[in-house]
C-alpha positions as CSV (number, residue, x, y, z in Angstrom):
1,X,162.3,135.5,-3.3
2,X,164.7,135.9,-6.3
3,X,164.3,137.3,-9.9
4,X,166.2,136.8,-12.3
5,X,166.6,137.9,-16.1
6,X,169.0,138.2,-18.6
7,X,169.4,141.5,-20.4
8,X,171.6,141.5,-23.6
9,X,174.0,138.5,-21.9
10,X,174.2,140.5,-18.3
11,X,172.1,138.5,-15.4
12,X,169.8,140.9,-13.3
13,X,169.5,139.5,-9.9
14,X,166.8,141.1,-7.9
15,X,166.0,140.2,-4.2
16,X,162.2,140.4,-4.2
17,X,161.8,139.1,-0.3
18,X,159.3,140.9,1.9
19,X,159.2,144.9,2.4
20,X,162.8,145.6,2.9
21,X,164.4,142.2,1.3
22,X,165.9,141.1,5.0
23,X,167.7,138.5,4.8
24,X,166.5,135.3,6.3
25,X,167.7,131.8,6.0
26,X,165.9,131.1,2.9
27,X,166.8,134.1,1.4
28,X,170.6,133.3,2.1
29,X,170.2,129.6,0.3
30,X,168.7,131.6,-2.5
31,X,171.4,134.0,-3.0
32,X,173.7,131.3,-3.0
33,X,172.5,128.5,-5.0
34,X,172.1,131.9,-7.5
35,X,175.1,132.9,-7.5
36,X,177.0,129.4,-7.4
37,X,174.7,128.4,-10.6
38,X,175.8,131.9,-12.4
39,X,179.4,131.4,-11.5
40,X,179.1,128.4,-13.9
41,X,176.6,129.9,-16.4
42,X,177.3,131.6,-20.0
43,X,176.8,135.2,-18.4
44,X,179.2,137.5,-19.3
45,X,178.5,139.6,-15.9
46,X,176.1,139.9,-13.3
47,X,173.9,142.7,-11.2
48,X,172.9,142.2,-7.8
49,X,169.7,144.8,-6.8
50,X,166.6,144.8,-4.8
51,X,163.0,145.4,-5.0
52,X,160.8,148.2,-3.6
53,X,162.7,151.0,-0.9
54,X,165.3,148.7,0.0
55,X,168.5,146.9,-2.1
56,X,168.4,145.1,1.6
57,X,167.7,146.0,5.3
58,X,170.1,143.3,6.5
59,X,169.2,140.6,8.8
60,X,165.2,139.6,9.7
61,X,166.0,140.0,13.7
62,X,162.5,138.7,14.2
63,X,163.5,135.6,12.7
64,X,166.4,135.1,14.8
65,X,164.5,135.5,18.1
66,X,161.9,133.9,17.0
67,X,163.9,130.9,16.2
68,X,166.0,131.1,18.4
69,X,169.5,128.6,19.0
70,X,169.0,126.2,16.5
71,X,168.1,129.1,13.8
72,X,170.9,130.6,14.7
73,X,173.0,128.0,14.7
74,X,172.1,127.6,10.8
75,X,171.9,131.0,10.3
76,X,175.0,132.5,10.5
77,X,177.3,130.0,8.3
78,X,174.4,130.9,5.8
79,X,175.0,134.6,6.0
80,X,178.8,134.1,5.7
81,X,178.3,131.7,2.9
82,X,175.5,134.2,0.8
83,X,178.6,136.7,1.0
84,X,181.1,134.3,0.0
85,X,179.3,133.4,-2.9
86,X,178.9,136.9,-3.9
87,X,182.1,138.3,-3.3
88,X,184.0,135.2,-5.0
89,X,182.6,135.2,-8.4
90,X,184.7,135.1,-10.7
91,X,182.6,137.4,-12.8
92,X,182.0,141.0,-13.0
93,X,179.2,141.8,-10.5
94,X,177.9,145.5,-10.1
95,X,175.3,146.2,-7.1
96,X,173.0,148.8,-7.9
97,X,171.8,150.0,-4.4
98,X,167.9,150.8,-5.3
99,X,167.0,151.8,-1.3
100,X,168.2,151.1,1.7
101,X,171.5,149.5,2.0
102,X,172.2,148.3,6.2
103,X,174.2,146.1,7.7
104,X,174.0,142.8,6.2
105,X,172.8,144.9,3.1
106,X,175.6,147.0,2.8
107,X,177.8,143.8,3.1
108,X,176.1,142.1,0.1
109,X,176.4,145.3,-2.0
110,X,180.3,146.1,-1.2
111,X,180.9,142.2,-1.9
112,X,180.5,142.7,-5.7
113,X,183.4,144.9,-7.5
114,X,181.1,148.2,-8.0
115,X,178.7,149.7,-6.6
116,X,175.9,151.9,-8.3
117,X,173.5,153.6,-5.4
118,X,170.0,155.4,-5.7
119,X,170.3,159.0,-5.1
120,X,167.1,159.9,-3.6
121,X,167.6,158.9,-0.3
122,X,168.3,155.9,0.8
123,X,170.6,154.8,3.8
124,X,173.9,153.0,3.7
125,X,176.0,151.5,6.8
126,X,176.5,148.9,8.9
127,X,174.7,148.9,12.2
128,X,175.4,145.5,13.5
129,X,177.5,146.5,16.9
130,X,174.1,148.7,17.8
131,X,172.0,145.4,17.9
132,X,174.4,144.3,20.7
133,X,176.2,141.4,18.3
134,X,179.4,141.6,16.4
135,X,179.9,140.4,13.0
136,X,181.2,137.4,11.5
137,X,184.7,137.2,10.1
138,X,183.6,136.9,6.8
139,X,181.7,140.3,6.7
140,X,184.5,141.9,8.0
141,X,186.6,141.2,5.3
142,X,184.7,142.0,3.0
143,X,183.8,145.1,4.0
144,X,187.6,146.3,4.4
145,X,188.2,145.0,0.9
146,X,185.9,147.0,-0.3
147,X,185.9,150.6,1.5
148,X,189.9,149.8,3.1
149,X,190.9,149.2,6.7
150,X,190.5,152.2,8.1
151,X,187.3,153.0,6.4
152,X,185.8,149.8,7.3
153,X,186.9,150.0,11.3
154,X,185.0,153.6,11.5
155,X,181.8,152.3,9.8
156,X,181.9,149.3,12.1
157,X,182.9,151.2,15.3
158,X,180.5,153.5,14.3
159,X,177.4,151.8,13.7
160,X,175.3,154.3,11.8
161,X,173.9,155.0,8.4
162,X,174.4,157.9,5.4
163,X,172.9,159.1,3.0
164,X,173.8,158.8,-0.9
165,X,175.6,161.8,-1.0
166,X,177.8,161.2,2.6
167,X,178.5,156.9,1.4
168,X,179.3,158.0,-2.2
169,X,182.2,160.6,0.0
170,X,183.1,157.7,2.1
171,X,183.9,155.6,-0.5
172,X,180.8,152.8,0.4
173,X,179.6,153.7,-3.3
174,X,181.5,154.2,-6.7
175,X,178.8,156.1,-8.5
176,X,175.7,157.7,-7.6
177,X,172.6,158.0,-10.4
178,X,169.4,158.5,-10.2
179,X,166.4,156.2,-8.8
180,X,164.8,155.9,-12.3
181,X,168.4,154.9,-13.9
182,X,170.5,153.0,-10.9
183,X,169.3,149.6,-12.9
184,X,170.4,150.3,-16.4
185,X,173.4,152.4,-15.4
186,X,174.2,149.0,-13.2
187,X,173.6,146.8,-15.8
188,X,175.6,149.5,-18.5
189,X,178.8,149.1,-15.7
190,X,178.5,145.6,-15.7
191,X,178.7,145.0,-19.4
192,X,181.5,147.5,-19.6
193,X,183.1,145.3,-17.2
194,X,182.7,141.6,-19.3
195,X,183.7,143.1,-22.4
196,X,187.0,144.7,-21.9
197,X,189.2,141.9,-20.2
198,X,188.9,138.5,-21.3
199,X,186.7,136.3,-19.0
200,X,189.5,134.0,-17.4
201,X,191.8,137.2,-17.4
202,X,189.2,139.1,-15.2
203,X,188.7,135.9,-13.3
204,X,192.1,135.6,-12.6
205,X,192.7,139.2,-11.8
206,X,189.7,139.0,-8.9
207,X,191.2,135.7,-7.4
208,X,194.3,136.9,-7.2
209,X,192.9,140.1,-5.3
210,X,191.0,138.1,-3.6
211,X,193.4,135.6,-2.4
212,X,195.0,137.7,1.4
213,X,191.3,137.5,2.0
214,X,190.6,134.2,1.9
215,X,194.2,133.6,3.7
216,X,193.1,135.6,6.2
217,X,189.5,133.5,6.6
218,X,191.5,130.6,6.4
219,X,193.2,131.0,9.2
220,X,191.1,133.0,11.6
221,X,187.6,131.4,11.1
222,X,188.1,128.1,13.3
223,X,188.6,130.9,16.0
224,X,186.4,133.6,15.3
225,X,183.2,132.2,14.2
226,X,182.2,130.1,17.1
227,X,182.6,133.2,18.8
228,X,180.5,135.4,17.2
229,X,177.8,132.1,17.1
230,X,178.2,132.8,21.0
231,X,177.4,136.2,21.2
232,X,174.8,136.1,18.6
233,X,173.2,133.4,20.9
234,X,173.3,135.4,23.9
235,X,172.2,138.4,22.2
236,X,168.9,136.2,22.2
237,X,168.5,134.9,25.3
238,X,169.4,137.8,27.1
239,X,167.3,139.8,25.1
240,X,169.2,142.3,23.6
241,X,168.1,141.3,20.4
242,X,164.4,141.7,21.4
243,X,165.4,145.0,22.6
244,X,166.5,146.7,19.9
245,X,163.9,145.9,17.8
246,X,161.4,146.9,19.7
247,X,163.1,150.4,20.0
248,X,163.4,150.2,16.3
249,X,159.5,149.8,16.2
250,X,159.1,152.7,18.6
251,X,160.7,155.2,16.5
């Protein structure tokens, strides 16, 4: 479900989960109880990539209407913690974005403070709103701390995916490389990263960029997220859910 190795003090996290690396419940306990553990660990930085044509699709649909209410119920607060425990590391993390990137993916990838993509051809975006359900407040965030407000509203609004070339223009990447190099030149970015600032420094430094964010959650969570548990649940029982996956399977 997770690798994990060290190379030359830098931890290479790879999400090895299925075709595409969706992102399931399990999967989401994984990534946190990873990333909580590294938080605390002698590490000097980490990289966050995937396995096979995909860094990660974004959410396993199927699961959710599968499951249905009481999956979803535990679901989302696991998909908003698995980005919260990426995004508030204290350490350097550097995503290097082997495939596709979508929705949930691309939030996972623009919670870490760089982000390396594949060339060759791989989608990026966040297609959340076309499924018929919103995201959580969480994502949100994170994605306008990353790519800025206005960036983040027109990729939401939006709905679709680009291509390495058009997410690297839209600021969704920092760096594109080849397919053959997007580890190492992840892992190279990362080490750059833990060596020139001092570790509580850099810490600091991302806490304190950090910190209108988590104001911000503070505040608007208690509202928002039962909310969004509200659509998401009648995104599955009305079927809109169903829906577009089965158009998706169609194509």
């Amino acid at each position: 479900m997770i690798e994990r190795k060290d190379v030359g003090g830098v931890a290479v996290v790879r999400l090895a989960h299925g075709k595409v690396n969706a992102l399931d419940l399990e999967l989401l306990q994984a990534i946190t109880a990873t990333f909580r553990e590294l938080d605390r660990a002698d590490h000097a930085a980490i990289v966050l990539t995937g396995s096979g044509r995909a860094f990660s699709a974004g959410v396993d649909l199927w699961r959710i209407v599968d499951g249905g209410p009481d999956y979803v119920r535990a679901f989302l607060p696991a998909l908003s913690a698995a980005f919260l425990a990426v995004f508030t590391s204290g350490k350097p993390v550097v995503a290097a974005v082997n495939g596709h990137a979508i929705a949930g993916g691309a939030i996972l990838a623009c919670a870490c403070d760089r982000r390396l993509m594949d060339d060759s051809g791989g989608q990026f975006g966040v297609t959340e709103l076309r499924v018929g359900v919103p995201f959580p407040p969480v994502a949100l965030e994170i994605l306008g701390h990353a790519i800025g407000e206005r960036s983040a509203r027109d990729a939401v609004l939006g709905a679709g995916t680009v291509p390495p070339r058009d997410a690297y223009r839209r600021g969704y990447v920092d760096e594109l490389v080849t397919a053959e190099e997007v580890t190492a030149a992840a892992i190279a970015a990362a080490r750059q990263l833990g060596s020139a600032v001092p570790a509580d420094t850099y810490r600091f430094a991302k806490a304190q960029l950090r910190r209108p964010v988590e104001e911000r959650l503070v505040r608007l969570r208690p509202e928002l997220d039962p909310q969004v548990e509200a659509l998401w649940l009648r995104g599955v029982e009305d079927g809109r859910i169903r829906r577009y996956m089965e158009q998706v399977a169609r194509r």
